[in-house]
C-alpha positions in Angstrom: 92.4 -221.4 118.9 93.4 -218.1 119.0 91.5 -215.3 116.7 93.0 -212.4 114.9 91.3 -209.5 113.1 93.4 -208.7 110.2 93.5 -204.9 109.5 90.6 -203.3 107.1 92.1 -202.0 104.0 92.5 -198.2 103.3 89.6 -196.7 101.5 90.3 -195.8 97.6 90.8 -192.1 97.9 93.7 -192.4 100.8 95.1 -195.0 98.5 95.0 -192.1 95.5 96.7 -189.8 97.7 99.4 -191.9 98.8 100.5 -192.6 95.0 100.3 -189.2 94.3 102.5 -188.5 97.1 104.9 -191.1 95.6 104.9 -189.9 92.3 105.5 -186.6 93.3 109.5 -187.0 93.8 109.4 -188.4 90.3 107.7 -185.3 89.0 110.0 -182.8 90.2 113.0 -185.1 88.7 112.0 -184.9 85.8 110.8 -181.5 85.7 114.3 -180.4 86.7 115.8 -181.3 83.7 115.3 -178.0 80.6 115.0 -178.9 77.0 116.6 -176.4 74.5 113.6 -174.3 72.9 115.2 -172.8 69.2 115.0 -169.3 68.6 112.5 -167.5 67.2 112.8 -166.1 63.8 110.7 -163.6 62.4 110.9 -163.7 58.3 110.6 -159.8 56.9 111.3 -158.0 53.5 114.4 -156.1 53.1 116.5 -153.9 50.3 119.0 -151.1 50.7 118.5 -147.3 50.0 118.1 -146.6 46.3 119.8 -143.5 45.0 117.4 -141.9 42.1 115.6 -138.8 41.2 112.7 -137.8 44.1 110.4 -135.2 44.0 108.0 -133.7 46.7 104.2 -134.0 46.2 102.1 -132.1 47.7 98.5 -133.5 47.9 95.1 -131.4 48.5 91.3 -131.7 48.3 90.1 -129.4 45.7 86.6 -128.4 43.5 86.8 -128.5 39.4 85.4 -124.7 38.3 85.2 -123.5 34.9 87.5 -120.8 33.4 85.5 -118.2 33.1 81.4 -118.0 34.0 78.8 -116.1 33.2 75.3 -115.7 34.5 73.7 -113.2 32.1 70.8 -111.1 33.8 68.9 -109.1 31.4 69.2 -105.5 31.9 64.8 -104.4 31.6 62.2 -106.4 33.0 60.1 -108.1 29.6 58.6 -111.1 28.7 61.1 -113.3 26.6 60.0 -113.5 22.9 62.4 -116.2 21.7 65.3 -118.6 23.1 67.4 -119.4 20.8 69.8 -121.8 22.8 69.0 -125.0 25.1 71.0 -126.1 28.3 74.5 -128.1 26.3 74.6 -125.7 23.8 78.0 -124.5 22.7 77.7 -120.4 21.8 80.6 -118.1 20.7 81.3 -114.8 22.6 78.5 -112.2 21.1 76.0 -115.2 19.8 72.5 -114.2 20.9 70.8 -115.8 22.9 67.4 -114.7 23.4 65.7 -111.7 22.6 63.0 -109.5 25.0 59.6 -108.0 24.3 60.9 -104.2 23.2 58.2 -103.1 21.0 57.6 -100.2 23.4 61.4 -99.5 23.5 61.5 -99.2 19.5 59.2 -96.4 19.9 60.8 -94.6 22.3 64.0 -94.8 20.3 62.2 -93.6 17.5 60.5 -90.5 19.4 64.0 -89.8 20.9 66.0 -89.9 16.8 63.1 -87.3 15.8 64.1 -85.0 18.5 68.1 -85.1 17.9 67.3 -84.7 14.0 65.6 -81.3 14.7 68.7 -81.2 17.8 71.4 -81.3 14.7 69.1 -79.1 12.8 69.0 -76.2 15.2 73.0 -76.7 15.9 73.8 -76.4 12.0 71.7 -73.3 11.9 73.0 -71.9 14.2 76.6 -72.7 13.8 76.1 -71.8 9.7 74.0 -69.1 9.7 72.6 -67.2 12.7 75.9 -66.7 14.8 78.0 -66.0 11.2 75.1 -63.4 10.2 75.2 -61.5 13.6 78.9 -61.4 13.6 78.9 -59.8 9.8 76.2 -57.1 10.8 78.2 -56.2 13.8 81.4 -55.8 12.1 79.3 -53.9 9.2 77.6 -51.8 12.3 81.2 -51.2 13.5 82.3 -50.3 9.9 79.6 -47.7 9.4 80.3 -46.0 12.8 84.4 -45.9 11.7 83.4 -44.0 8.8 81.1 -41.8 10.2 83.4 -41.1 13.0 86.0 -39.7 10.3 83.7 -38.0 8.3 82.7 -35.8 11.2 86.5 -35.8 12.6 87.1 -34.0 8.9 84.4 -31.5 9.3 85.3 -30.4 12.5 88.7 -30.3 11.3 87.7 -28.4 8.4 85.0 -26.0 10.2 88.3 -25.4 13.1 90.0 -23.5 10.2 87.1 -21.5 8.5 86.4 -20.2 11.5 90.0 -19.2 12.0 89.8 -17.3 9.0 85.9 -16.0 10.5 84.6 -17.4 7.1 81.9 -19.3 9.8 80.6 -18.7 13.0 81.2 -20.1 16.1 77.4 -22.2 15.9 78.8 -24.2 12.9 82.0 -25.4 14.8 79.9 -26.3 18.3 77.5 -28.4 15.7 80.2 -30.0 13.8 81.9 -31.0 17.4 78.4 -32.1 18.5 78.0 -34.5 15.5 81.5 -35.9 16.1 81.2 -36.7 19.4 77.6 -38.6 18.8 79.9 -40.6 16.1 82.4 -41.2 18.7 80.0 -42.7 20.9 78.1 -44.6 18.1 81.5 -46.1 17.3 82.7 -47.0 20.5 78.9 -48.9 21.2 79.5 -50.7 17.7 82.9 -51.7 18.5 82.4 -53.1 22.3 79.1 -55.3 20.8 81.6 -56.7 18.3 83.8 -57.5 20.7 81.1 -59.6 22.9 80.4 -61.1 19.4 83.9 -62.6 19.1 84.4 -62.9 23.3 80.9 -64.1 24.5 78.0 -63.7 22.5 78.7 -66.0 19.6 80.5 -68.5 22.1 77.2 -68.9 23.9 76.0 -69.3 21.1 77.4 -72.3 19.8 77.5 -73.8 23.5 74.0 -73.5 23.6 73.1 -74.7 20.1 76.2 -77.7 21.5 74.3 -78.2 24.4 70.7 -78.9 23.1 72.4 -81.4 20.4 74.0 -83.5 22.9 71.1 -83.8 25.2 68.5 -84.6 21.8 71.7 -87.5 21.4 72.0 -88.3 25.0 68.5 -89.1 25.2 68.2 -90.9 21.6 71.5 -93.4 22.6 70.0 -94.1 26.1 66.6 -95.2 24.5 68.9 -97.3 21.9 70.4 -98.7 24.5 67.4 -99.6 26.1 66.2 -101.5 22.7 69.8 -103.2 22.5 69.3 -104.5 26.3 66.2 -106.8 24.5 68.8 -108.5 23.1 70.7 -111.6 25.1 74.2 -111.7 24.2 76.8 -114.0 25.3 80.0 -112.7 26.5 82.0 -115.8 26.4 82.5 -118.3 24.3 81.2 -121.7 26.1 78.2 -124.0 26.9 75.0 -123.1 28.3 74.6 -124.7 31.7 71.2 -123.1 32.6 68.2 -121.8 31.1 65.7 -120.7 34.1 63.0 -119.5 31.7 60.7 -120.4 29.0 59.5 -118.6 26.2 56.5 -116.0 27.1 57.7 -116.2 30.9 58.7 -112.3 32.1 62.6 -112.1 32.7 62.9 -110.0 35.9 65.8 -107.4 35.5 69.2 -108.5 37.5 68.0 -111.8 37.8 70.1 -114.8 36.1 68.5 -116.0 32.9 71.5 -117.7 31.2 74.4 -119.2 32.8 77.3 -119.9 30.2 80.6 -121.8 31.4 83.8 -122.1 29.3 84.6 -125.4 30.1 87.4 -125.7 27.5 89.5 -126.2 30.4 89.1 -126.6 33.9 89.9 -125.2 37.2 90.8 -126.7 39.9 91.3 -124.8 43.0 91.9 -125.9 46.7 93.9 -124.3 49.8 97.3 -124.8 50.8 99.2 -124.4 54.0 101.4 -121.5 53.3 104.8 -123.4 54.1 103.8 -125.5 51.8 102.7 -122.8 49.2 106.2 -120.7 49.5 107.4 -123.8 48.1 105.6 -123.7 44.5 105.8 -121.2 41.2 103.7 -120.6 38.5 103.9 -123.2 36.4 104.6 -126.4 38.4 103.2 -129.4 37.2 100.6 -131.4 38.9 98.3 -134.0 38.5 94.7 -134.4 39.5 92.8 -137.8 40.2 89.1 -137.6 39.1 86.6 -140.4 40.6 85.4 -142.4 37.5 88.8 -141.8 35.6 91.3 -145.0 35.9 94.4 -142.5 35.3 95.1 -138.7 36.9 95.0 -135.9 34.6 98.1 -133.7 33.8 97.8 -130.3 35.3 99.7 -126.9 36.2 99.8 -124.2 38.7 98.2 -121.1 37.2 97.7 -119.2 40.3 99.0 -118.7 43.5 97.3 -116.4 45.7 99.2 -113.1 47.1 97.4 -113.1 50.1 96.0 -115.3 53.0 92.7 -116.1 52.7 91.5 -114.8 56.3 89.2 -117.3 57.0 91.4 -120.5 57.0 95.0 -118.6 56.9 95.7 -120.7 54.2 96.9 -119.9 50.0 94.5 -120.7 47.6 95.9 -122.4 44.5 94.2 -122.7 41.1 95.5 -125.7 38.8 94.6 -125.3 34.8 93.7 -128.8 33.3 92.7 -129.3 30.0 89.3 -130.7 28.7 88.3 -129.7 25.3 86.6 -133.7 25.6 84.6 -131.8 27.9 85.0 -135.3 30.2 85.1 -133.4 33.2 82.6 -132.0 35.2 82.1 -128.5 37.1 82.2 -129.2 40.5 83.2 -132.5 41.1 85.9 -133.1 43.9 89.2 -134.4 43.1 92.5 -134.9 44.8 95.7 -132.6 43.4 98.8 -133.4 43.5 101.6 -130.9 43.2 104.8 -131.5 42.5 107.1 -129.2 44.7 110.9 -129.6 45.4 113.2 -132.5 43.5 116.2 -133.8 44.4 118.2 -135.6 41.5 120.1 -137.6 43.7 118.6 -138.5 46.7 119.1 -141.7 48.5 115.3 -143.0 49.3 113.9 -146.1 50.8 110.2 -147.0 50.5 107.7 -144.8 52.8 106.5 -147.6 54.0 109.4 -148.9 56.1 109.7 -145.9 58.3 108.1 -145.8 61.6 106.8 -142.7 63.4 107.3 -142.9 67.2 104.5 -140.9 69.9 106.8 -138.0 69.8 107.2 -137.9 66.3 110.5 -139.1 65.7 111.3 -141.8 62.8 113.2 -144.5 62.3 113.5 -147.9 60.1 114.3 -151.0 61.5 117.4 -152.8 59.5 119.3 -156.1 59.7 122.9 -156.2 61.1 125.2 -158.5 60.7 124.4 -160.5 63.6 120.9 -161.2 61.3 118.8 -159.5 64.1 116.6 -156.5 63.4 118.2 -152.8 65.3 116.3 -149.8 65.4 117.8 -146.6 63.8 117.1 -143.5 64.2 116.8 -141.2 60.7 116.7 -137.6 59.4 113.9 -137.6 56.1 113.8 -135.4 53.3 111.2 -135.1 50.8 108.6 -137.9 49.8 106.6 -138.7 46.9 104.2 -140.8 48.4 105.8 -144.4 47.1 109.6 -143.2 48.2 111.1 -141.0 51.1 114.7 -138.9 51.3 117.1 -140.0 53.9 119.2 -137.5 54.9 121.1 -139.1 58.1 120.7 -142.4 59.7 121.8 -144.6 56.9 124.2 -145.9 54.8 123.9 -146.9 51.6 125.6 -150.9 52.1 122.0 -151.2 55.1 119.8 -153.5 54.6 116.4 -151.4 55.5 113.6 -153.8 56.4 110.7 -152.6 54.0 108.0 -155.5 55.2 107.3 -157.1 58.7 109.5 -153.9 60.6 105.7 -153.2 62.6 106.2 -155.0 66.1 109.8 -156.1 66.0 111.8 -155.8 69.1 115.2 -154.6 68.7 117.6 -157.4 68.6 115.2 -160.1 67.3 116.7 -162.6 65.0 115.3 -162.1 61.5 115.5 -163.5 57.8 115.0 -161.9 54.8 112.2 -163.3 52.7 109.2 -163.1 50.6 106.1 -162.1 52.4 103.7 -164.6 53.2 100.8 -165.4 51.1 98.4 -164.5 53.6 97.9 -163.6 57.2 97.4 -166.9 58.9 101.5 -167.9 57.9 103.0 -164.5 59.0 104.9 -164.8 62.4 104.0 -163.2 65.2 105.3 -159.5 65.5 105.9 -159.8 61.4 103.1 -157.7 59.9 103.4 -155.2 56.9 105.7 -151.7 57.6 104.0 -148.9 59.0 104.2 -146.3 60.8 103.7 -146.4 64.8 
């Protein structure tokens, strides 16, 4: 009988292989047929521009600073001898403060009085008596030589026509003429002192007598003034912010002793580009957002500067705010707000819809009427931080996307919706406005 070796069967792997390579043709069938995938729709929030009052705000760091300050600095160097205010104390322009050591100073002032008593003494003598004496005795001196003058002009006179008639001789008339001309000069002498008298004599006089008095007051007022500088004085009214001394301690002249701050209101003064600056008058209102305070505080421009400052190139503003709470503090920063130009009729779309491209150029993303989100380019206006002006770009029957514009392609189908309640259920491409 014949024998025949039947065949060994394939090992496992070839037999994997050759299924594969049967199921392969089915594969590709079925991979040749394309299901219908739905369109993707992105869910955003939309409105259409609002027509309404806008106004421009223009917003700054800034430093609170008190109205007026003053660091007093005591004018002598002394020991203090008595405060008579503490650091929060509220003081009235002219209150005193503190006073110095000045018993020294008293008696200089009281030296300086005794020397401007005998001063106004010597002036009254010799404005009432001495001058007016030697003025009378020069116009009697003058008065004397008048008369003796014409009594000798009426001798010689007389003599001239006795010895006409040779009733005399000729030695009488030479000693008559002799006499009158000694009068003459005696006269003339009287008459030219009296005349310095009234020209130069008593007006030196007086000057000098002037002269001495003013000094002897000069000198008693500067050592009065020295005793008044003992005395601390406010200039403004206010509260006392520093005190650097205590009683007994020497004050050093020119340096600070008491600082007092009207703090009635407020400054608050910050920098300002100066396009933004040409914008603004005196009196604009503003408001100013203090950290601690839930709400701003009202306030208004009080100053604008007339000039750069040269440093920065910039305008430096001052706003007045009002705190007779006294809840605000010197020197704390705060944010302003000004409010510049206003447009009563503006058509405005939130802020947040517009996006800012690389190059600067905006645009808001709205929905047409094929329910797709389009890219439009737009021309803005002012902005109040909430709200923005449209100038060109819209109309006022768009719908303006407001939420979910960040990431949208143009064309991309859209719904309008509420926004989701948090991030995990926002689409893809739907997140909250922005700018690029």
């Amino acid at each position: 009988m014949t024998m025949h070796a039947k065949p060994n069967p394939a090992p496992f792997p070839a037999r994997r292989l050759v299924a594969a390579a049967l199921a392969l043709p089915l594969l590709f069938s079925f991979g040749c047929k394309k299901e219908a995938v739905p369109e993707t729709e992105v869910t955003v929030q939309a409105e259409h521009p609002e027509q309404g009052a806008i106004a421009e705000h223009i917003v700054a760091d800034a430093v609170l600073a008190p109205l007026a300050q003053a660091a007093i600095a005591p004018k002598i160097s002394a020991p203090v001898r008595k405060f008579y205010v503490q650091r929060g104390s509220r003081v009235k322009e002219g209150e005193l403060l503190a006073t110095l050591e000045s018993s020294d100073l008293a008696a200089a002032a009281l030296d300086n009085k005794g020397s401007y008593m005998a001063a106004e003494a010597a002036y009254a003598t010799a404005t009432k008596a001495q001058v007016p004496e030697d003025t009378l005795k020069a116009e009697s001196d003058v008065a004397q030589a008048k008369a003796n003058l014409d009594l000798n002009l009426s001798i010689v006179k007389s003599r001239k026509a006795l010895f006409a008639e040779g009733a005399i001789p000729g030695r009488d008339l030479d000693t008559a003429q002799a006499a009158l001309v000694a009068a003459q000069a005696a006269y003339d002498a009287a008459a030219k002192h009296l005349d310095s008298m009234h020209s130069v004599s008593r007006e030196a006089a007086l000057k000098s007598a002037q002269g001495q008095l003013t000094s002897a007051e000069g000198k008693f007022k500067g050592a009065q003034a020295q005793v008044s500088y003992s005395e601390i004085r406010s200039p403004i009214s206010g509260v006392v912010t520093d005190r650097s001394l205590f009683a007994g301690e020497t004050a050093p002249a020119g340096a600070a002793l008491i600082t007092v701050m009207d703090t009635s209101s407020l400054l608050a003064k910050t920098h300002i580009a100066q396009s933004l600056a040409q914008r603004m008058k005196l009196g604009d209102e503003a408001s100013v957002s203090v950290p601690g305070l839930p709400d701003p505080v009202t306030a208004k421009v009080s100053l604008i500067s007339p000039a750069l400052d040269p440093g920065s190139t910039t305008v430096e503003v001052w706003l007045k705010i009002e705190n007779k709470a006294g809840a605000l503090k010197v020197g704390t920063p705060v944010k302003v707000s000004i409010t510049g130009r206003t447009d009563a009729n503006a058509w405005k779309i939130p802020a947040a819809s517009v996006l800012t491209a690389q190059d600067g150029a905006k645009s808001v993303m709205v929905v047409g009427s094929d329910n797709a989100a389009h890219r439009r380019t737009v021309t803005l206006g002012l902005e109040d931080g909430e709200d923005v002006q449209v100038l060109t770009g819209l109309a006022p029957t768009d719908t303006v996307i407001t939420g979910g514009a960040y990431g949208l392609e143009d064309g991309v189908k859209v719904k309008v919706g509420p926004a989701a309640a948090d991030d995990d259920k926002k689409p893809e491409g739907g997140k909250g406005g922005g700018a690029e």
